[in-house]
C-alpha positions as CSV (number, residue, x, y, z in Angstrom):
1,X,3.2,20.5,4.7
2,X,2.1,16.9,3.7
3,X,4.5,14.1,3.8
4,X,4.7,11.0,1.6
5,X,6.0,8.1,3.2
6,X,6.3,5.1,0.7
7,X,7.0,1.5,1.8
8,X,9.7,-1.5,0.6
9,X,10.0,-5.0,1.4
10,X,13.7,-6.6,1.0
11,X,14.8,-9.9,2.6
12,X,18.4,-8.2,2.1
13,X,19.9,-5.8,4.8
14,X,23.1,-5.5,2.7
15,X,20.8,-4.0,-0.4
16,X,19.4,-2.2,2.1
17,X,22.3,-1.1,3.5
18,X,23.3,0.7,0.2
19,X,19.8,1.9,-0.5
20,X,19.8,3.9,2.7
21,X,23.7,5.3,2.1
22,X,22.5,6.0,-1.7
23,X,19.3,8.2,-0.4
24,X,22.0,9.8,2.1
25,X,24.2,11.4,-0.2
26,X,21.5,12.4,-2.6
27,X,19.7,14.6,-0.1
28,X,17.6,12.7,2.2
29,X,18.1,13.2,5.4
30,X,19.5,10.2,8.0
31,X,15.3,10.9,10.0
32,X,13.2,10.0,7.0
33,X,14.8,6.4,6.5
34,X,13.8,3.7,8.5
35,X,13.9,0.0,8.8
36,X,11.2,-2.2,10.3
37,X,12.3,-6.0,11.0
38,X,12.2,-8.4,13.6
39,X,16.0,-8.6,13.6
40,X,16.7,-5.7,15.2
41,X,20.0,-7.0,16.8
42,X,21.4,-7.9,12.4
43,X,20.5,-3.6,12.3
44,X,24.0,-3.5,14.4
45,X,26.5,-4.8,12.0
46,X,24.9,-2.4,9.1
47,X,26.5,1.3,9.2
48,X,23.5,3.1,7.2
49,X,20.6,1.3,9.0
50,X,18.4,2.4,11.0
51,X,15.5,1.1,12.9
52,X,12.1,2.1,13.4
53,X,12.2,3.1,17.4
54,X,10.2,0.6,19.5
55,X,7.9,3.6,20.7
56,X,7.0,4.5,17.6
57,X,6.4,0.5,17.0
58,X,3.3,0.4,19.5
59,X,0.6,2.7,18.4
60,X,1.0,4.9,22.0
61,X,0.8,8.0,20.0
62,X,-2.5,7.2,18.1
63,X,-4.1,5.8,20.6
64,X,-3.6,7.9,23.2
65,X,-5.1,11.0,20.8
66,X,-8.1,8.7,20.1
67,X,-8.6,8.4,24.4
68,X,-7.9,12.1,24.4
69,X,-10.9,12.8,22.3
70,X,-13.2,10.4,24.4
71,X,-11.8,12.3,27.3
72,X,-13.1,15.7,25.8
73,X,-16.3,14.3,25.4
74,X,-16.6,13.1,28.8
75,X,-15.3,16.2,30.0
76,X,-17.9,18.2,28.4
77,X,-20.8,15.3,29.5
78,X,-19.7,15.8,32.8
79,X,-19.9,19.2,32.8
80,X,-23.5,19.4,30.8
81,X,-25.0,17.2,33.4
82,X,-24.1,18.6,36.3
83,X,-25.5,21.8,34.2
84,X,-28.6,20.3,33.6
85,X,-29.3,19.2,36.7
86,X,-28.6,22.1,38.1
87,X,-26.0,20.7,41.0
88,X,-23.5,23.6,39.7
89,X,-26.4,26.1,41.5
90,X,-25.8,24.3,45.0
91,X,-23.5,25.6,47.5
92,X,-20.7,23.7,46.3
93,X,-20.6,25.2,43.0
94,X,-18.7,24.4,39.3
95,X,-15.4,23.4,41.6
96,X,-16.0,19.8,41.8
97,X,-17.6,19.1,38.9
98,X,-14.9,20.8,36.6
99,X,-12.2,18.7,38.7
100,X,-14.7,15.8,37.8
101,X,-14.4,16.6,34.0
102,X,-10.6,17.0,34.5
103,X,-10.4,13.6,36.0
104,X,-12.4,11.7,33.3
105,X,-10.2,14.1,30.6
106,X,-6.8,12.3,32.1
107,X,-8.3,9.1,32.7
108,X,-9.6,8.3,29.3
109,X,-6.3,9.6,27.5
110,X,-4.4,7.6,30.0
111,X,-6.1,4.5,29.0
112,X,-5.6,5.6,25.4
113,X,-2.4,5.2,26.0
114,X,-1.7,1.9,28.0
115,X,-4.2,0.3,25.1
116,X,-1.8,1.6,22.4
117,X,1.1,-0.4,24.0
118,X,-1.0,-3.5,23.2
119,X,-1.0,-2.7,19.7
120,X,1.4,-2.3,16.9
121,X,1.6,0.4,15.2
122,X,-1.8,0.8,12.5
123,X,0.8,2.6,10.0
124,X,2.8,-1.2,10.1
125,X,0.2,-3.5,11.0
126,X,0.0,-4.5,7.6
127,X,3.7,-5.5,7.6
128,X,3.1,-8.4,10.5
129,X,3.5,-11.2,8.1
130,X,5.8,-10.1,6.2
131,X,7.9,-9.8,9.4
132,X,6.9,-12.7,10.6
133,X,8.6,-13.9,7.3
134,X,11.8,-12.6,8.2
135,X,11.4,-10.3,5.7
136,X,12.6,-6.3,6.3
137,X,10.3,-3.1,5.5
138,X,12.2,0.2,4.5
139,X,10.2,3.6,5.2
140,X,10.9,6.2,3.3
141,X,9.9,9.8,4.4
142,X,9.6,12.1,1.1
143,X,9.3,16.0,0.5
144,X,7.8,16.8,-2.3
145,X,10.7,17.4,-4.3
146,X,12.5,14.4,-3.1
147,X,10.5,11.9,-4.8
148,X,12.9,11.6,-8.0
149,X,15.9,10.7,-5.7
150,X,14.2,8.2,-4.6
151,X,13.3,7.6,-8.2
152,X,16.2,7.5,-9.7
153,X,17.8,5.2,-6.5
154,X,15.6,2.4,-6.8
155,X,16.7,1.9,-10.5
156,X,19.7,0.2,-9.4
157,X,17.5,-1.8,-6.5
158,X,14.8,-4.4,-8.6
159,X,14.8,-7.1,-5.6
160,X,12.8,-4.0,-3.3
161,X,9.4,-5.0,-3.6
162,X,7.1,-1.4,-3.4
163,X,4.6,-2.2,-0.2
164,X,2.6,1.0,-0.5
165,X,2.7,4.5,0.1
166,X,0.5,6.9,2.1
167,X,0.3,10.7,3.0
168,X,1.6,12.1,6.6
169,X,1.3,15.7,8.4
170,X,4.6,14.8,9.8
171,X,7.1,17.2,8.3
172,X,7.7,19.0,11.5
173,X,8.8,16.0,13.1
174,X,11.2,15.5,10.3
175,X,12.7,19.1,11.3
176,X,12.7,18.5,14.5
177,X,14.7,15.2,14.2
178,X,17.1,16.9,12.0
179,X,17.6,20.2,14.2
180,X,18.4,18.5,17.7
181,X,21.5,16.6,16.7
182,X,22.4,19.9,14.6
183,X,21.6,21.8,17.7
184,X,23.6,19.8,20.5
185,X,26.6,19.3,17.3
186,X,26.9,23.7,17.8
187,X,26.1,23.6,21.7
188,X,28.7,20.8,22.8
189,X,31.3,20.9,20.1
């Protein structure tokens, strides 16, 4: 199931403050709602805030994927031309070419991931300035049905400026981040 995040810029954490406790009680849950600012330290003193995680500020997760898939391809290269070559029919066999291909698999995903912690995130690199600005970005992670709360909330909210919106497969992560606090609520009372 598709997930539509959509995208605010405030300069206001107390607006924001009531945004987020607004979306609360009408059904969104505390993991869709997040707020991206340079400030992180001002997120403290507001009870409904909360901030974007500074993993998920790096793109680690992207670009490790995008090294994962350059690792696939070497693996199967380096498997191919040991193949061709015909240096799998020697004594020595597949064994050290498939730990080869294993190697450049890790290697290559590995160095996906260290260049992600370079970079910001590609879903808020287009937020820099506005940081920069001193300005605040409220992300908003919608189910299809939750659209009108968020609607019918930002009625009463004129000075959030609408940044954008865009489509994400991440509605398991959603669950996920609702069921573990759930989960350790009913294990450790």
């Amino acid at each position: 199931m598709k997930v539509l995040r959509r995208y605010f810029i405030s300069d206001d954490l107390d607006d924001l403050d009531v945004v987020e406790e607004q979306l609360e009680s009408a059904g969104v849950s505390t993991p869709q709602i997040h707020v991206l600012t340079a400030h992180d330290a001002e997120l403290d003193h507001h009870e409904h805030l909360h901030r974007v995680q500074s993993f998920m500020k790096k793109d680690i997760v992207h670009s490790t994927l995008i090294g994962a898939v350059v690792g696939v391809c070497g693996f199967v290269l380096v498997l191919a031309v040991a193949r061709f070559f015909g240096w799998t029919q020697t004594a020595v066999g597949w064994v050290p070419f498939v730990f080869l291909a294993v190697v450049v698999l890790g290697f290559c995903t590995w160095e996906g991931g260290l260049f992600g912690i370079q970079e910001p995130n590609y879903h808020f690199a287009r937020f820099e300035k506005a940081i920069k600005d001193g300005k605040h970005i409220l992300c908003v992670d919608l189910e299809h049905d939750q659209e009108v709360i968020l609607d019918g909330v930002l009625k009463s909210h004129p000075k959030l400026d609408p940044a954008g919106s865009e489509s994400l497969h991440q509605h398991w992560v959603i669950e996920f981040q609702k069921r573990v606090p759930r989960f350790f609520k009913q294990t450790w009372p």
